[in-house]
Structure formats: structure tokens, C-alpha cells
C-alpha positions in Angstrom: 0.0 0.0 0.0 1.2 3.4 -1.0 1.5 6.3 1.5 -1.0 9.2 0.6 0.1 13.1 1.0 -2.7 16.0 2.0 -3.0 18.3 -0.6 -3.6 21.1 1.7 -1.0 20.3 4.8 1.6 18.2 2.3 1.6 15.7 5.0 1.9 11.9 4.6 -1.5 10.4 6.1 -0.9 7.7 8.0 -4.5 6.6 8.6 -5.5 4.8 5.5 -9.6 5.4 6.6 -7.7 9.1 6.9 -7.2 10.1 3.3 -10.4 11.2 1.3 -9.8 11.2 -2.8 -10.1 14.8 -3.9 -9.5 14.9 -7.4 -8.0 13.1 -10.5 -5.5 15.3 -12.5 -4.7 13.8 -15.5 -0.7 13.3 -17.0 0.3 14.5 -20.6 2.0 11.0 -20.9 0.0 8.0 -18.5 -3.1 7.7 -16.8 -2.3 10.5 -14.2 -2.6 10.6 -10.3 -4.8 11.1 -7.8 -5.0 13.7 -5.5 -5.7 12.7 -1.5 -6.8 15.1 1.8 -7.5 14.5 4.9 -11.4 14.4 6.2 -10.6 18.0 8.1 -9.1 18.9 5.1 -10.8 18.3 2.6 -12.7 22.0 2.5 -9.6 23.7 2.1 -8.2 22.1 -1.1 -8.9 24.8 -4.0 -8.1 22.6 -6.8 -9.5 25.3 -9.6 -6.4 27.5 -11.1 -7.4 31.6 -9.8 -6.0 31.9 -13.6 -8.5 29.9 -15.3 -11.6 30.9 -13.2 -10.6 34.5 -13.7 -10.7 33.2 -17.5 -14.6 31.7 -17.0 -15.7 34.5 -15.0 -15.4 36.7 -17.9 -16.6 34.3 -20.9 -19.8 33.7 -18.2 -20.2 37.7 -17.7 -19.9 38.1 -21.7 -22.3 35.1 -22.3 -25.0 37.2 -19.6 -24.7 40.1 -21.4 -25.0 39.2 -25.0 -28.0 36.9 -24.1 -29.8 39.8 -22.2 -29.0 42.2 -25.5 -30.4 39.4 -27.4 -33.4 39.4 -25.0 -33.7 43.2 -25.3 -33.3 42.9 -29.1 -35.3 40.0 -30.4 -38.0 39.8 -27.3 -37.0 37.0 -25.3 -36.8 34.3 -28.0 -33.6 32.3 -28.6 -32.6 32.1 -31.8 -32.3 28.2 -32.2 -36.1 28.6 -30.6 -38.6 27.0 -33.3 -41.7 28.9 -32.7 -43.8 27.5 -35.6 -47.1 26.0 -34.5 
């Protein structure tokens, strides 16, 4: 059995029953590894990069605002919407 490491402390968990699977990142070249906390710890890993939520937070806010124009514009209606009877 392999010896797990707290994402947020970097501590080894010595409690098997201790370590709760957090996330899965995934390698450029193999399956990847997963990423292990501890039960009190678990709350505190931020496993999102600030960089690329900063990213979606604008595409989101630009997504809002062109579909509220398009609201404003064309009353409402999508314009993949079929309204035909």
C-alpha cells in the first residue's frame, strides 16, 4: 500500500480510513494521479487554477450580457427557438 500526501498540509496520512480522494489530475504521458486530503481537510483544497476561473468569469459575464442584449433585441426568444405551430 502506497502512502498518501494531504494536498492542503503536504503531509503523509498515515490513517488509510484518513485520506479522502479529492481529485484526479490527469498526465500529458499516462493515466495521471490522484490527489488525497485529509477528512478535516478536505474543504480547504482549491483545486481550480485563480488563472482559469478568472478566465470563465469573464466568458460567463460576456455570455449574460450578450444573451440579455439578445433578449432586449429580439424579445425573449432564442434564436435556435422553433416557434412555428
Amino acid at each position: 500500500m502506497s502512502a498518501h500526501v494531504c494536498h492542503a498540509c503536504d503531509e503523509v496520512i498515515t490513517d488509510p480510513a484518513d485520506a479522502d480522494l479529492v481529485a484526479h489530475v490527469l498526465g500529458n504521458s499516462g493515466p495521471g494521479w490522484e490527489v488525497y486530503a485529509r477528512r478535516d481537510h478536505v474543504d480547504d483544497v482549491g483545486m481550480i487554477d485563480p488563472d482559469l476561473l478568472r478566465s470563465m468569469t469573464r466568458i460567463w459575464d460576456v455570455k449574460i450580457a450578450a444573451r440579455a442584449c439578445r433578449q432586449m433585441i429580439f424579445g425573449g426568444g432564442s434564436w435556435t427557438s422553433d416557434t412555428s405551430p
